[in-house]
N, C-alpha and C positions, 0 to 999 in steps of 0.2 A: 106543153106537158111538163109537168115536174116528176123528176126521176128521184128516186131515195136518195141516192148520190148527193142532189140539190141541199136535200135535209142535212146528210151529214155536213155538210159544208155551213151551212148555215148555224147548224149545233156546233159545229166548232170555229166559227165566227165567233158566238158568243160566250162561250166556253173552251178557251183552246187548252187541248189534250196536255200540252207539256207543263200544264199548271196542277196537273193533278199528282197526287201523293205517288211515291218512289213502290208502296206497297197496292198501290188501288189499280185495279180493271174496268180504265172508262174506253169507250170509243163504240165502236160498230160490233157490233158480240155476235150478231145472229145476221150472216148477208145470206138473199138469194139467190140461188143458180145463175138468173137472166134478171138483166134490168127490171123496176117494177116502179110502175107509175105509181103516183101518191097522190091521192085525193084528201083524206083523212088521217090526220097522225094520232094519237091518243096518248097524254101523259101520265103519270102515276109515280107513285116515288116504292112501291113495293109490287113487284109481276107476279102475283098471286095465280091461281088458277081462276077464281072469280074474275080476276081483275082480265086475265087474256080472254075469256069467256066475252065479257063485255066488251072486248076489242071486237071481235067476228062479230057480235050483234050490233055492233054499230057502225061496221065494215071498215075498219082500220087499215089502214094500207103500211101505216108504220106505228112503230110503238117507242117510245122512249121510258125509259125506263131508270129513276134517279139511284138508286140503288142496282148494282151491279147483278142481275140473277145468274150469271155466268162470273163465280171469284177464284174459289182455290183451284187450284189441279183439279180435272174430271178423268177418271179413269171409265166411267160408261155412264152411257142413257139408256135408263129403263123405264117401261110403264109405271113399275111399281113405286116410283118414286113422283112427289108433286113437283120438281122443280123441273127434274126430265122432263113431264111430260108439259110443261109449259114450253121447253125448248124444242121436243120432236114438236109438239105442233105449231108453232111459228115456221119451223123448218118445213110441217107438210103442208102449211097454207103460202108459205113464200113470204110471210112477214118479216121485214127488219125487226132488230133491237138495238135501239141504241143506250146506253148510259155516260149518263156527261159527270155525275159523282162528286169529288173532291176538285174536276176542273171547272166544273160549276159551281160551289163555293168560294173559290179563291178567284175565282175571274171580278175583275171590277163591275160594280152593279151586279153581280151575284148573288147567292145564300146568305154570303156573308153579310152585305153590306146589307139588304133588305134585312134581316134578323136584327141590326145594330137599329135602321128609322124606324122600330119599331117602339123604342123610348125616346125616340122626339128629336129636335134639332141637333147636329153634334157642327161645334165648331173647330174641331181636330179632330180625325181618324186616320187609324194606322192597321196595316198588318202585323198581326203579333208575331208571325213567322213569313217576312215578308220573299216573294219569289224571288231566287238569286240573277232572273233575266229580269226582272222587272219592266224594263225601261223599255222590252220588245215586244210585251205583251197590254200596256195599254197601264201604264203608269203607277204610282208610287201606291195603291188601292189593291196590287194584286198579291192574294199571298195568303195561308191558313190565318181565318180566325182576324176578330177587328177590335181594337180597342179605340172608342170612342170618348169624348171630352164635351158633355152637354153644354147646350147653350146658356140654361141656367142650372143651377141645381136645384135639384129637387126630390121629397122625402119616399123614401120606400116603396109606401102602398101607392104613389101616385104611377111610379115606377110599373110596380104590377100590375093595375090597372090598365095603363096603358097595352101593357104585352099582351096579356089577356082580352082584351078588345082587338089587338092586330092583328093575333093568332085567333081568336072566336073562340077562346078556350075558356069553359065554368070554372074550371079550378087551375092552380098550378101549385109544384111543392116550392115550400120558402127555407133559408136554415140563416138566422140572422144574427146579428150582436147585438147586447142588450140597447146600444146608443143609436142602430137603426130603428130599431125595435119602437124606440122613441122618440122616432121620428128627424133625427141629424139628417139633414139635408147631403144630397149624394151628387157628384158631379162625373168622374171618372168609372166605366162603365168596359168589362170586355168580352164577346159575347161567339160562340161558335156552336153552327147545328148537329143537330145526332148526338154522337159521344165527345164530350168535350175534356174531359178528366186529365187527357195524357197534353191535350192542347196548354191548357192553364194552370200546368204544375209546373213550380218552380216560381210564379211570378207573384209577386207581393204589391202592396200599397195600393191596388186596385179595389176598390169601393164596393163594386158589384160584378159576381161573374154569371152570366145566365145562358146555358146549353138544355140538351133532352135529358141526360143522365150526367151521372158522375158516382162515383164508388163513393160509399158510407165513409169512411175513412180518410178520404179527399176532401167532403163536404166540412167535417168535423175540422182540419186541420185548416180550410178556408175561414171558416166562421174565428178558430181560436187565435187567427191572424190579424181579424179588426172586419171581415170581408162576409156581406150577404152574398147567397148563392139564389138563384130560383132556377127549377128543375120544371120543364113542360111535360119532359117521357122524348123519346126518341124521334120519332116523326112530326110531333105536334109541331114543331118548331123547323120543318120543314115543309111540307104539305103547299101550305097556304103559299109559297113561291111559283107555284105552278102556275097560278094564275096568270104572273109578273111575265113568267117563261111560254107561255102559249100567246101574250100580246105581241110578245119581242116575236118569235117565229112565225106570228101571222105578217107581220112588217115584212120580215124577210121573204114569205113564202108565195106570194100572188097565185090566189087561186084555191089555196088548199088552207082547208078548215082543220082547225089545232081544238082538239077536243082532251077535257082534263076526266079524267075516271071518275067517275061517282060511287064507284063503290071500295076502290082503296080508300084504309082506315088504318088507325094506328090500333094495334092488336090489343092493348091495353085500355081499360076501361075502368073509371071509379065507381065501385056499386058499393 
């Protein structure tokens, strides 16, 4: 039998907690009363009401959950609110929640580093804010955010192309200089999911930076530096790891079947 317990261990195998940001809520959010066997885990990068709905329909026994639904201070659970009542009813079914977050980006083979092969061979990659234990958490790869050095260079749209095939995404936003624009071939590339803005400020001479968001004002001062930006939207540039993340826990978990949400979606939509 596999206990949630097993789960946590194995999420933080792959993700270990001490790698996540100084301000983030990863680990075990939501435990129950008495031990609970796990047949079924269920991933999803946002705990929506939909999205815990389709955990009970598919009899989830654990839920991980990429985004923390448990973050600032709670002063109460109420029905009236959607995030409560995702929390009282994991608590009156007995379901775990786990969130692995920021320590699942910065973990080698992570967010991070899957977001970066998503433009192609890199013959150099780095952490842009590399872990200060580094060396105990599984080598010089652990740390916020990747800057990578392709194998060859290559022009812009081949660039977008590629992300957009890796992510399964129709469009993505671009904000570029006129000499990518026209195609100057791009070699040095640095790349971080969700909100990236506060990650890759300050840094210069980098080629390409590509996150979910980034502030108008950010973007603008990238671009008037020599430096294309591409914007997916917040999750899109997440999502797609889950897949990567329910192989790695079926490895680990003998027995118990790692199911990804079908129906979490990034709230934002091009019409």
């Amino acid at each position: 039998m596999t206990a949630h317990t097993d789960v946590v261990a194995a999420l933080e195998r792959i993700a270990p907690p001490q790698l996540a940001a100084s301000w983030d809520n990863v680990g075990l959010l939501v435990e129950p009363l008495a031990p609970r066997a796990v047949r079924r885990v269920l991933l999803t990068i946002d705990l929506t009401e939909p999205v815990f709905a389709e955990a009970q329909e598919r009899s989830a026994d654990f839920i991980v959950s990429y985004h923390p639904p448990i973050f600032a201070g709670i002063k109460r659970l109420t029905a009236g609110r959607p995030m409560s009542r995702v929390v009282l009813g994991a608590i009156a079914a007995g379901i775990p929640i786990y969130s692995p977050h920021t320590a699942l980006d910065a973990a080698p083979h992570g967010m991070n580093d899957w977001l970066l092969d998503a433009l192609g061979p890199m013959i150099v990659r780095r952490a842009i804010q590399p872990a200060p234990f580094f060396e105990d958490v599984g080598g010089p790869a652990a740390g916020v955010g990747r800057i990578g050095e392709l194998a060859g260079a290559e022009p812009l749209s081949e660039l977008i192309r590629r992300l957009k095939a890796w992510l399964d995404l129709p469009y993505v936003r671009v904000a570029t200089p006129d000499e990518h624009a026209a195609g100057r071939p791009l070699k040095e590339v640095a790349v971080c999911p969700g909100a990236g803005g506060a990650v890759f400020e300050g840094m210069k001479g980098i080629e390409l930076f590509v996150t979910g968001e980034m502030r108008h004002h950010d973007v603008l001062n990238k671009v008037a530096e020599g430096s294309s930006v591409i914007l997916t939207e917040h999750t899109n540039c997440e999502r797609g790891y889950l897949g990567v993340l329910a192989r790695r826990l079926h490895e680990l978990l003998d027995g118990v079947e790692v199911m990804v949400s079908a129906v979490d979606q990034d709230p934002l939509r091009v019409v």
